[in-house]
mmCIF file of the C-alpha atoms, coordinates in Angstrom:
data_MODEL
# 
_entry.id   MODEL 
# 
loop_
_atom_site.group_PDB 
_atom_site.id 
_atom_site.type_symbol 
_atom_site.label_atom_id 
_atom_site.label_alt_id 
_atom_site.label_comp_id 
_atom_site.label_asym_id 
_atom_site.label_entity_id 
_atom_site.label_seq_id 
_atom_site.pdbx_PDB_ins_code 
_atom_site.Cartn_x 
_atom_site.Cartn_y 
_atom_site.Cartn_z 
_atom_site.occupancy 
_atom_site.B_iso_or_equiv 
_atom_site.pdbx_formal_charge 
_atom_site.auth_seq_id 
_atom_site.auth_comp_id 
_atom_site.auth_asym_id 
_atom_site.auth_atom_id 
_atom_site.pdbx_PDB_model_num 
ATOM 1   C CA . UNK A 1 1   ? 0.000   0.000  0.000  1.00 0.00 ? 1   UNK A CA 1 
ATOM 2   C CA . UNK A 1 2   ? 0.928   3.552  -0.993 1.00 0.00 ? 2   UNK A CA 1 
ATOM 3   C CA . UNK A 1 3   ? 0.627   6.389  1.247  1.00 0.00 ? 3   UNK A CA 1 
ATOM 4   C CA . UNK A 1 4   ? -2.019  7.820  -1.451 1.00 0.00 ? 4   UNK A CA 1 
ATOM 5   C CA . UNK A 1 5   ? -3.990  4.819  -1.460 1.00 0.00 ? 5   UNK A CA 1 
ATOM 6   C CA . UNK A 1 6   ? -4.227  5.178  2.103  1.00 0.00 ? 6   UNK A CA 1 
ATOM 7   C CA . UNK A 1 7   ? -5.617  8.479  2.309  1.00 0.00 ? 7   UNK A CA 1 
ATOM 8   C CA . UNK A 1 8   ? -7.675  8.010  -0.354 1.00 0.00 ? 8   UNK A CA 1 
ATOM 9   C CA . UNK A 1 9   ? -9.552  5.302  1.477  1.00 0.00 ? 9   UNK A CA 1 
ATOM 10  C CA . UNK A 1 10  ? -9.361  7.645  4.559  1.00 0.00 ? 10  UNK A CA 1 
ATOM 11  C CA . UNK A 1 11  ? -10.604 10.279 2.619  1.00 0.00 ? 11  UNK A CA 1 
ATOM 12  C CA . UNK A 1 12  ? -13.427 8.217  1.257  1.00 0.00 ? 12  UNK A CA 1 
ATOM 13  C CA . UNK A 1 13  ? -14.162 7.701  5.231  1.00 0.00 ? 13  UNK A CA 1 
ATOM 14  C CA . UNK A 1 14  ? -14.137 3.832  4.382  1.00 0.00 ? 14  UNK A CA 1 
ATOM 15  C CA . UNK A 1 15  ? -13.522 1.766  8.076  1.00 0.00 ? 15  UNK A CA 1 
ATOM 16  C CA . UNK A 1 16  ? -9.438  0.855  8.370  1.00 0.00 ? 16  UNK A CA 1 
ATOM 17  C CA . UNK A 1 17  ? -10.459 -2.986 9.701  1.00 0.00 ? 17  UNK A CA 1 
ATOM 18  C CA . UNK A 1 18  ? -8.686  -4.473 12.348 1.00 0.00 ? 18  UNK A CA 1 
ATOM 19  C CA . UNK A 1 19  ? -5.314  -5.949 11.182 1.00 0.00 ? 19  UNK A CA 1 
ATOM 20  C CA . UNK A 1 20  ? -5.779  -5.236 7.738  1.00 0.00 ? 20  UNK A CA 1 
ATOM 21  C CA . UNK A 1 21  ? -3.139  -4.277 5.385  1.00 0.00 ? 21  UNK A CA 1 
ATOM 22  C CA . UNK A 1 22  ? -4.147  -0.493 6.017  1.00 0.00 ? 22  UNK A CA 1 
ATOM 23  C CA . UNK A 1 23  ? -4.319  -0.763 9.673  1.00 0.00 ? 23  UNK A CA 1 
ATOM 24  C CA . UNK A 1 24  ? -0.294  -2.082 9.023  1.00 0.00 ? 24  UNK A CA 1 
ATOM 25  C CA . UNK A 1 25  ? 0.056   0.421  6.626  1.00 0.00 ? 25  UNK A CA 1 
ATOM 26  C CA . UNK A 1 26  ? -1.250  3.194  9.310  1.00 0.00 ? 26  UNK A CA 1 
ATOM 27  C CA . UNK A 1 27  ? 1.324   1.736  12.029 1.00 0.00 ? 27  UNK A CA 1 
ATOM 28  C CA . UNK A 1 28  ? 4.057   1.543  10.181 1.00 0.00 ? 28  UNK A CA 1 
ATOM 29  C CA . UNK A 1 29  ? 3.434   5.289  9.301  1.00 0.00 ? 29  UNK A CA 1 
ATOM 30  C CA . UNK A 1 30  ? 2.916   5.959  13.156 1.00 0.00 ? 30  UNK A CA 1 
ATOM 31  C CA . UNK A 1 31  ? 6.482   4.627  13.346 1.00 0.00 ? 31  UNK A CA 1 
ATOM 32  C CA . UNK A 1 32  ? 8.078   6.868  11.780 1.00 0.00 ? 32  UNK A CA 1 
ATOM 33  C CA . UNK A 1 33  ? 5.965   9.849  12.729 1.00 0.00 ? 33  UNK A CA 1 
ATOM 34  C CA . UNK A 1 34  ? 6.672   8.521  16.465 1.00 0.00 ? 34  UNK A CA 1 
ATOM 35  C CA . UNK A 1 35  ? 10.260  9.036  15.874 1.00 0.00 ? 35  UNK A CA 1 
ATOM 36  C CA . UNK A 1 36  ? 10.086  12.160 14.012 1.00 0.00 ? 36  UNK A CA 1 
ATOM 37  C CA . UNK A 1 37  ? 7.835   13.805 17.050 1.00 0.00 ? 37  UNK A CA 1 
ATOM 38  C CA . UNK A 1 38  ? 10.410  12.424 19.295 1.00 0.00 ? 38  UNK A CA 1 
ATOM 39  C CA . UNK A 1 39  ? 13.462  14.512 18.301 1.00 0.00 ? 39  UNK A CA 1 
ATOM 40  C CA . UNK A 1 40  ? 11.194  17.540 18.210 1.00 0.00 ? 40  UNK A CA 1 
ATOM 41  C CA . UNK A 1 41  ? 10.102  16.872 21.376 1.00 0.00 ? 41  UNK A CA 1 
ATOM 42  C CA . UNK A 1 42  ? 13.525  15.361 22.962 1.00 0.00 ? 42  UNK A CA 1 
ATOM 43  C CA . UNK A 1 43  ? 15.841  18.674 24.192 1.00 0.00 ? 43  UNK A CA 1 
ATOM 44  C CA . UNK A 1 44  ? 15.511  22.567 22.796 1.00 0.00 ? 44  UNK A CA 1 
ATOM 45  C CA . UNK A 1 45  ? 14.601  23.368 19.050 1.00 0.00 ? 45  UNK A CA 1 
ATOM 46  C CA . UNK A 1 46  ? 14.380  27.076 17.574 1.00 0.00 ? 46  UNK A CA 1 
ATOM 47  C CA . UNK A 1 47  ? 11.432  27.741 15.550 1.00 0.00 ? 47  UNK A CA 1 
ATOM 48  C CA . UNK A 1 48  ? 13.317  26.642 12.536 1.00 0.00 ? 48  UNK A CA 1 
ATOM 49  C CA . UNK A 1 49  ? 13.931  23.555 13.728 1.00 0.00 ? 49  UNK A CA 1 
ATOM 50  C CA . UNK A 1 50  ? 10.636  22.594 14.688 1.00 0.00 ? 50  UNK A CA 1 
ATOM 51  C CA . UNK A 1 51  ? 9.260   23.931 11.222 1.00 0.00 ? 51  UNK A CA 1 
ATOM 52  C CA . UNK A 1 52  ? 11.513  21.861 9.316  1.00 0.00 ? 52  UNK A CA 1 
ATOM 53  C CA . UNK A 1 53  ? 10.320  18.555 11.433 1.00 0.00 ? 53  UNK A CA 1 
ATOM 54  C CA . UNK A 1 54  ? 6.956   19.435 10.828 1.00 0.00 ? 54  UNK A CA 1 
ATOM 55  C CA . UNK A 1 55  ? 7.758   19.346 7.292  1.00 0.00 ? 55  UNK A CA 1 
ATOM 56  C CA . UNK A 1 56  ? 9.228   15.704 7.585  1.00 0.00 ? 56  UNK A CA 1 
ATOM 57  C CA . UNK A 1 57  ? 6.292   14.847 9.854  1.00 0.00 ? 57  UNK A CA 1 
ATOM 58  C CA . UNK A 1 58  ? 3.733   16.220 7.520  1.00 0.00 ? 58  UNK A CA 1 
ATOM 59  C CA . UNK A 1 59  ? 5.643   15.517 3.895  1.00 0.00 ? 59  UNK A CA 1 
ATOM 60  C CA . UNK A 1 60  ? 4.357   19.095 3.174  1.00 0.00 ? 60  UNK A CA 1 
ATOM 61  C CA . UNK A 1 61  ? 6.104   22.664 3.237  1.00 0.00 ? 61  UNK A CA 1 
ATOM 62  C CA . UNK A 1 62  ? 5.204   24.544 6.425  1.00 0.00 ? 62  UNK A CA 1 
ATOM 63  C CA . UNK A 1 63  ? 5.105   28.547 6.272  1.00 0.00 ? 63  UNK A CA 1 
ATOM 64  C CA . UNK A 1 64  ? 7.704   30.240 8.341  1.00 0.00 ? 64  UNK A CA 1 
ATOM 65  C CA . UNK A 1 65  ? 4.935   31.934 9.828  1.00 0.00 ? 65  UNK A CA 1 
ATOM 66  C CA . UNK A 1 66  ? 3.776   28.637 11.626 1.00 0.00 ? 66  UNK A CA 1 
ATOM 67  C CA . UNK A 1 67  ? 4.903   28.629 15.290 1.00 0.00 ? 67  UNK A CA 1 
ATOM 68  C CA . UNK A 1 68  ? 4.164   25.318 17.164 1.00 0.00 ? 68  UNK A CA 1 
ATOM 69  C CA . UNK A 1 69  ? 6.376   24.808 20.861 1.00 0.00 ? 69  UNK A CA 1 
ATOM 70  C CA . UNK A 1 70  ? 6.802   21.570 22.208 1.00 0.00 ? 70  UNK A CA 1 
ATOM 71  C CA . UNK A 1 71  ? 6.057   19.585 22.985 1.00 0.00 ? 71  UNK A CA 1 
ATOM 72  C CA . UNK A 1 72  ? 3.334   18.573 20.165 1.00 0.00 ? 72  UNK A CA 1 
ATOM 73  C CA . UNK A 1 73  ? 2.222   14.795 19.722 1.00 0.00 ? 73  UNK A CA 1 
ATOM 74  C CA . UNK A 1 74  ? 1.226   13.470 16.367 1.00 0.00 ? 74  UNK A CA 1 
ATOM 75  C CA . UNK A 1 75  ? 0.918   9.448  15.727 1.00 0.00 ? 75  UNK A CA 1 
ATOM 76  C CA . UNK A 1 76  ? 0.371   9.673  11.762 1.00 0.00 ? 76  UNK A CA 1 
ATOM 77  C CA . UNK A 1 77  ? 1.599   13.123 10.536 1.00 0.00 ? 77  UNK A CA 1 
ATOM 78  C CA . UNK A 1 78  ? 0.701   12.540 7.366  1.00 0.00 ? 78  UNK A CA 1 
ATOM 79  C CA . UNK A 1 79  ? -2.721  13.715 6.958  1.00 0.00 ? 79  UNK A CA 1 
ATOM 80  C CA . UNK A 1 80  ? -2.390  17.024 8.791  1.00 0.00 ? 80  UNK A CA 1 
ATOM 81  C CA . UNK A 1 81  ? -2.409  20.237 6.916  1.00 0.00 ? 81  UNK A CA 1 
ATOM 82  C CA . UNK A 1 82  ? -1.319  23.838 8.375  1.00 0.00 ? 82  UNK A CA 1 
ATOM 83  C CA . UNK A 1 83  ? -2.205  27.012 6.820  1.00 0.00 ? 83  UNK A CA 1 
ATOM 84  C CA . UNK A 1 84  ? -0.135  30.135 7.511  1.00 0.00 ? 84  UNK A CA 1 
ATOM 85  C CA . UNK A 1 85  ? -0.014  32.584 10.958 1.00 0.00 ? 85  UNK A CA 1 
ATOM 86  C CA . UNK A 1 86  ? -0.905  29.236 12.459 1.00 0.00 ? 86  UNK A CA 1 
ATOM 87  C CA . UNK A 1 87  ? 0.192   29.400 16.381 1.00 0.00 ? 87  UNK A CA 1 
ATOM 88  C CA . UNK A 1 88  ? 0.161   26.134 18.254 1.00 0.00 ? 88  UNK A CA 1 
ATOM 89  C CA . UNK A 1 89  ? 0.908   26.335 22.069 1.00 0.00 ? 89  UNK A CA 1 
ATOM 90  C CA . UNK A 1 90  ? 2.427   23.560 24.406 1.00 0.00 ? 90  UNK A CA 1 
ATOM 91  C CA . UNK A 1 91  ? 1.425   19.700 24.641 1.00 0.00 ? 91  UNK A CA 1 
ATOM 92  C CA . UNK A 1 92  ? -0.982  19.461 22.072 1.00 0.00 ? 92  UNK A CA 1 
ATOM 93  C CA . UNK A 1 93  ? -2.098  16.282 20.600 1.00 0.00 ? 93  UNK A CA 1 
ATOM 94  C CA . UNK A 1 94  ? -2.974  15.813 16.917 1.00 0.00 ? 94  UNK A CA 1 
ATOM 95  C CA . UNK A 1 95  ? -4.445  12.468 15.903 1.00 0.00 ? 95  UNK A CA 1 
ATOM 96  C CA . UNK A 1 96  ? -4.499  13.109 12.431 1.00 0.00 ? 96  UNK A CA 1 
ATOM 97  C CA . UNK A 1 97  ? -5.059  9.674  10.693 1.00 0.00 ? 97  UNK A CA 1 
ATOM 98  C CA . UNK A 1 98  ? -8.517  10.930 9.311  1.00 0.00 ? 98  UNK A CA 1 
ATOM 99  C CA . UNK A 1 99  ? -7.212  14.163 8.093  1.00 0.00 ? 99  UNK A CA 1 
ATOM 100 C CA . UNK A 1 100 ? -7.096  17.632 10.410 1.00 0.00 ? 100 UNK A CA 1 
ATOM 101 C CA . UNK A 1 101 ? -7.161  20.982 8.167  1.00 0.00 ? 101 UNK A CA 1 
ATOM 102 C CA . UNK A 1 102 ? -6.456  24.137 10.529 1.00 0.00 ? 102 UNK A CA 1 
ATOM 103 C CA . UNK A 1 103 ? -6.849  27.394 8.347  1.00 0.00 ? 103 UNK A CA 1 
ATOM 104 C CA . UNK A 1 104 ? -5.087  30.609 7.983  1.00 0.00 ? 104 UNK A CA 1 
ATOM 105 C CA . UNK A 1 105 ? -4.370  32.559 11.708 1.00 0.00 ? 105 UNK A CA 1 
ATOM 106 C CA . UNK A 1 106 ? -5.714  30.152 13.898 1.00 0.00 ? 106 UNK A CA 1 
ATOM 107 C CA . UNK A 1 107 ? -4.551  30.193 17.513 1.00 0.00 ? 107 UNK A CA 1 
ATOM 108 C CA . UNK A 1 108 ? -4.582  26.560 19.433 1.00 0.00 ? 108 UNK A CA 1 
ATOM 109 C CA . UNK A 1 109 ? -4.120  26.678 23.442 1.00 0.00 ? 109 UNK A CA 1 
ATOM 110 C CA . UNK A 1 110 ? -1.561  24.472 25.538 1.00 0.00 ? 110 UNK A CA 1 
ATOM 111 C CA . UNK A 1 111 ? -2.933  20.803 25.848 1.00 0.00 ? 111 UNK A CA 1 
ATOM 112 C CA . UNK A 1 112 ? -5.472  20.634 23.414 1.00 0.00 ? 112 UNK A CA 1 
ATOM 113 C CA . UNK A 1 113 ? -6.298  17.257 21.406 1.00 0.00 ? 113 UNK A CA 1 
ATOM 114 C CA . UNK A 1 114 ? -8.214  17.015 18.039 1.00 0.00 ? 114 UNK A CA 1 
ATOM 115 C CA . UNK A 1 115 ? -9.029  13.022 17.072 1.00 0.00 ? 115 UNK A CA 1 
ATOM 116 C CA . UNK A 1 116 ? -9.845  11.807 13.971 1.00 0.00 ? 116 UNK A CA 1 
ATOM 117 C CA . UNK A 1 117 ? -10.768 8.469  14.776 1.00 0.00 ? 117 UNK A CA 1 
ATOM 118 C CA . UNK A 1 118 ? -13.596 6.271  15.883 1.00 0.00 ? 118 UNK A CA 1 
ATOM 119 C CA . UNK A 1 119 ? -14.033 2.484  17.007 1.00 0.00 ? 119 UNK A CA 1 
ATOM 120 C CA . UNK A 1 120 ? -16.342 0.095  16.299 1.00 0.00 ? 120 UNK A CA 1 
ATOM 121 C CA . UNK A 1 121 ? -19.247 -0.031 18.643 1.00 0.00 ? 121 UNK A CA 1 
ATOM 122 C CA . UNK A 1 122 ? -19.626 -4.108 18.082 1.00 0.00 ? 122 UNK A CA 1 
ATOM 123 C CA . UNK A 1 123 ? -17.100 -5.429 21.188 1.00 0.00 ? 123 UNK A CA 1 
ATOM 124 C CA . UNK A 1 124 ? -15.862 -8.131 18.250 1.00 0.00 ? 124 UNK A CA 1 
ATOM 125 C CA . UNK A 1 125 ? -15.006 -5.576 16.047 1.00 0.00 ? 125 UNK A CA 1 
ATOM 126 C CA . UNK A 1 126 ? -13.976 -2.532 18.784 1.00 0.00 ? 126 UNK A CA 1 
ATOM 127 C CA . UNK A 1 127 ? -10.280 -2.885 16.950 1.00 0.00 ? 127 UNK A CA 1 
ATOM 128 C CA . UNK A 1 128 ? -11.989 -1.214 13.657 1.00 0.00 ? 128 UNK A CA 1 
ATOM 129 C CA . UNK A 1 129 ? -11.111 2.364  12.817 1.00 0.00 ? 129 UNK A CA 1 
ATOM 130 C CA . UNK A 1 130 ? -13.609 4.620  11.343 1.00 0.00 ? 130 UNK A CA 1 
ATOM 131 C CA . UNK A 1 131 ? -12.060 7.940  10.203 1.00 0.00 ? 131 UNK A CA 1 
ATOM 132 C CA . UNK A 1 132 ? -13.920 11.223 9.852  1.00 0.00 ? 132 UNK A CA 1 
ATOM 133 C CA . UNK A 1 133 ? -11.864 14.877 9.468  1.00 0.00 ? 133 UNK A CA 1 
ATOM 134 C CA . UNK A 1 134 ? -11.319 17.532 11.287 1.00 0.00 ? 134 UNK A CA 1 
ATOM 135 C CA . UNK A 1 135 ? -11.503 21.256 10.051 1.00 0.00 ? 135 UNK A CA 1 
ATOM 136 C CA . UNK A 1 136 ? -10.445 24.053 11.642 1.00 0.00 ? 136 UNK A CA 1 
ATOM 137 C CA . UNK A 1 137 ? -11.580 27.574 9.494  1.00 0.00 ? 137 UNK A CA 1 
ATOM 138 C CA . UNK A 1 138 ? -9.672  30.553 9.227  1.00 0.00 ? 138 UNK A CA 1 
ATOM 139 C CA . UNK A 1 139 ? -9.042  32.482 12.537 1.00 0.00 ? 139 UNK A CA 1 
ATOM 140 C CA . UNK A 1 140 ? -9.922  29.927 15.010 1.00 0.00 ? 140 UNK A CA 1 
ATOM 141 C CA . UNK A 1 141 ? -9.403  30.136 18.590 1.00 0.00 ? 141 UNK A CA 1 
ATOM 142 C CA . UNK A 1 142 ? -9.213  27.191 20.780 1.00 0.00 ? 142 UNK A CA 1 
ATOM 143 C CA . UNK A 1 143 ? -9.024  27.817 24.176 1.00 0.00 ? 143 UNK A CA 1 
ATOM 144 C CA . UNK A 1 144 ? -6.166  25.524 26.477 1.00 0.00 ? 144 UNK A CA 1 
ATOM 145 C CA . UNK A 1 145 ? -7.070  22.095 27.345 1.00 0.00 ? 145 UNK A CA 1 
ATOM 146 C CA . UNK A 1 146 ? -10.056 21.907 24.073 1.00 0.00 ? 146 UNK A CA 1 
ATOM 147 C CA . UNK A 1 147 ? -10.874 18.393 22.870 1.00 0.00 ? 147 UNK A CA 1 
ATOM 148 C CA . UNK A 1 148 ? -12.530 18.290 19.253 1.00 0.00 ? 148 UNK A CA 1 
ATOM 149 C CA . UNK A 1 149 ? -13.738 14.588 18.189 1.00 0.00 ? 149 UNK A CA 1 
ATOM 150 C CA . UNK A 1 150 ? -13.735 13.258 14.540 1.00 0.00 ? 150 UNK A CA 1 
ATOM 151 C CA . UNK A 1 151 ? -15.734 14.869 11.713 1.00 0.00 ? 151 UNK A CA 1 
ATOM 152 C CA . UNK A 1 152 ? -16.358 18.113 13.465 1.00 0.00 ? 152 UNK A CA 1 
ATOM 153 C CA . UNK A 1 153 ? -15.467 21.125 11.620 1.00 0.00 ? 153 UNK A CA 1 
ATOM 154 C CA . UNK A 1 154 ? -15.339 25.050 13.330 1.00 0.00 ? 154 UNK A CA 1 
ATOM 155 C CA . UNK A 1 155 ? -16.004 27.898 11.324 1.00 0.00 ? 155 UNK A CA 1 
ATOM 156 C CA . UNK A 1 156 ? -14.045 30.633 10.198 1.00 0.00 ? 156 UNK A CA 1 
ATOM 157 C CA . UNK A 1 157 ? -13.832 33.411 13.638 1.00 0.00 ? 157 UNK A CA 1 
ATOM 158 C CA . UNK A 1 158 ? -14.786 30.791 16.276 1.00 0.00 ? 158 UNK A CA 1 
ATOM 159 C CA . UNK A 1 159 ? -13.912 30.843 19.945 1.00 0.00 ? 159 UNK A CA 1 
ATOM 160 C CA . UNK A 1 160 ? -13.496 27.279 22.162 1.00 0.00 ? 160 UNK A CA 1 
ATOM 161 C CA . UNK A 1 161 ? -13.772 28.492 25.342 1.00 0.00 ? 161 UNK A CA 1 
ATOM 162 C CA . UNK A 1 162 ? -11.109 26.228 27.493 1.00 0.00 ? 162 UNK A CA 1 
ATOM 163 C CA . UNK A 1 163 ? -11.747 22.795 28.317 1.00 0.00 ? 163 UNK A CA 1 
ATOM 164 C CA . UNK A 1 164 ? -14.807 22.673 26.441 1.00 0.00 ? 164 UNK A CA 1 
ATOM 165 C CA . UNK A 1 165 ? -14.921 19.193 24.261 1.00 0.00 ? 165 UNK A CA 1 
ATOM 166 C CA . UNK A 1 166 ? -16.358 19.556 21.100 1.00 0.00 ? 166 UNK A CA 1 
ATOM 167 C CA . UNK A 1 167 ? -18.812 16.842 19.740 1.00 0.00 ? 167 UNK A CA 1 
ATOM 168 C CA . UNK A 1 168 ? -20.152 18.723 16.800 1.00 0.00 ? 168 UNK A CA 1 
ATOM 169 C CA . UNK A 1 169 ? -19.841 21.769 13.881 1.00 0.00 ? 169 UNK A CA 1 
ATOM 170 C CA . UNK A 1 170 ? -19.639 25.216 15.121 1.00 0.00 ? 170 UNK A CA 1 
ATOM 171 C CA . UNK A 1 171 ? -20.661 27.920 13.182 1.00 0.00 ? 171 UNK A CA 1 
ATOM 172 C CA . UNK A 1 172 ? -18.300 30.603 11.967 1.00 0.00 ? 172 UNK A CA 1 
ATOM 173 C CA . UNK A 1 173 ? -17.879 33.412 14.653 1.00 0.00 ? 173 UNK A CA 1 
ATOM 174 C CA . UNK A 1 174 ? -19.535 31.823 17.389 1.00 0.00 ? 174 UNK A CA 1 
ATOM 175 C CA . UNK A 1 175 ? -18.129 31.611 20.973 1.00 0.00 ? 175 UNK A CA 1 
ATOM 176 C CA . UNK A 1 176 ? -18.881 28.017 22.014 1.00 0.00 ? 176 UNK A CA 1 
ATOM 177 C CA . UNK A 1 177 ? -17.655 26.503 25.794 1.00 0.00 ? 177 UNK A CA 1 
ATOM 178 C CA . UNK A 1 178 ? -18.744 23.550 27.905 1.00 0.00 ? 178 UNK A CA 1 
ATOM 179 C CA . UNK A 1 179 ? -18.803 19.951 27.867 1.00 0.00 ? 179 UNK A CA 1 
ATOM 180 C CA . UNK A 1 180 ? -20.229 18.975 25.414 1.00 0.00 ? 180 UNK A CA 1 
ATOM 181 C CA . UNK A 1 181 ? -19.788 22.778 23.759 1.00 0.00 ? 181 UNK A CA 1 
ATOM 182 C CA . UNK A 1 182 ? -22.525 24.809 23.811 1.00 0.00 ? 182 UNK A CA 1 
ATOM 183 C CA . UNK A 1 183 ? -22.958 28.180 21.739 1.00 0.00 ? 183 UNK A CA 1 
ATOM 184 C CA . UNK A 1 184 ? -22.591 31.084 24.328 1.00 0.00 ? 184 UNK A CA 1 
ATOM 185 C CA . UNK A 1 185 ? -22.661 33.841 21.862 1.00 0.00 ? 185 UNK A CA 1 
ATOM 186 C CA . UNK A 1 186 ? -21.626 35.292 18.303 1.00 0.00 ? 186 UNK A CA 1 
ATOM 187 C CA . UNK A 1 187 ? -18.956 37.227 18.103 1.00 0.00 ? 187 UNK A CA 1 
ATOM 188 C CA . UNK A 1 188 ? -20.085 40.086 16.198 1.00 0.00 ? 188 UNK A CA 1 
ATOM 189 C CA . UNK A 1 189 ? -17.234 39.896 13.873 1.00 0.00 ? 189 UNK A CA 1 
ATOM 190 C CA . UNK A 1 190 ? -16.616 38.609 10.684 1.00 0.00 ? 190 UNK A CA 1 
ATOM 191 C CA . UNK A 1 191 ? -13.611 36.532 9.934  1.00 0.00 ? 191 UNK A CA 1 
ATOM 192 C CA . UNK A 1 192 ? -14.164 36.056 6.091  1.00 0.00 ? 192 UNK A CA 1 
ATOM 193 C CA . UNK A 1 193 ? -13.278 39.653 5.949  1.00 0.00 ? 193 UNK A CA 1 
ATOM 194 C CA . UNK A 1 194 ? -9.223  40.334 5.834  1.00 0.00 ? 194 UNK A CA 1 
# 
């Protein structure tokens, strides 16, 4: 299997069975993403540095405009695409097997995590992986400490207030907090504009 074929099944949101050849495929790409992750996170790296990792993690040019400190988890890498002015803050979590998009200026607080994957409900088939995208629009703000699950996308101008977990789409410019999130507010503005 090709890394292609891969994410075109992901894409496709088809289920990764349970010790199939793209559930090997998908570990064996953890492997190396596992290692990559670790020298970012092991001892100090300048900006540079960690841009240029993210790059081998991600097989993608990042913008020198993308600031993420460590340390930052990530157990695929390969499916995870950064726009530009992205900041991410300390001990984030990406699981970004399904695919995680984070637009243009988007701010991401210490400790948050954003999954991409399901299991099976069926107990004999629990080892099944479904993946479903996440989508962060231009502007975002995620609060510290935010959890967003697979196939959830936030709009472009959105607030997560911290700790708030994030079970489905929120609507661009909205302020949304709680567990699960609730909408508090809009924010008045709009982030399409700029």
């Amino acid at each position: 299997m090709q890394i292609q074929d891969f994410l075109d099944q992901v894409d496709r949101g088809e289920t990764i069975e349970a010790g199939s050849e793209g559930h090997q495929f998908m570990h064996g790409v953890a492997q190396e993403a596992l290692g990559i992750v670790a020298e970012m996170n092991t001892g100090y790296r300048t900006t540079d540095e960690v841009r240029a990792l993210l790059a081998r993690l991600t097989g993608k040019s990042v913008d020198e405009s993308v600031v993420v400190l460590p340390p930052f988890y990530s157990e695929f890498g390969k499916n995870l695409t950064l726009g530009r002015d992205i900041f991410v803050n300390m001990g984030c979590s990406f699981q970004d097997t399904g695919g995680i998009t984070i637009g243009d200026g988007t701010l991401i607080g210490h400790g948050s995590t954003l999954t991409t994957i399901d299991h099976g409900i069926d107990p004999d088939r629990r080892g099944d992986m479904i993946p479903a995208p996440v989508v962060l629009g231009r502007k975002v703000w995620l609060g510290a400490g935010v959890t967003v699950v697979p196939g959830v996308t936030i709009g472009d101008g959105a607030i997560v207030g911290a700790g708030a977990v994030v079970t489905k789409d929120v609507s661009a410019n909205a302020i949304v907090a709680g567990v699960p999130a609730r909408l508090i507010r809009m924010t008045g503005f709009d982030a399409s504009v700029s």
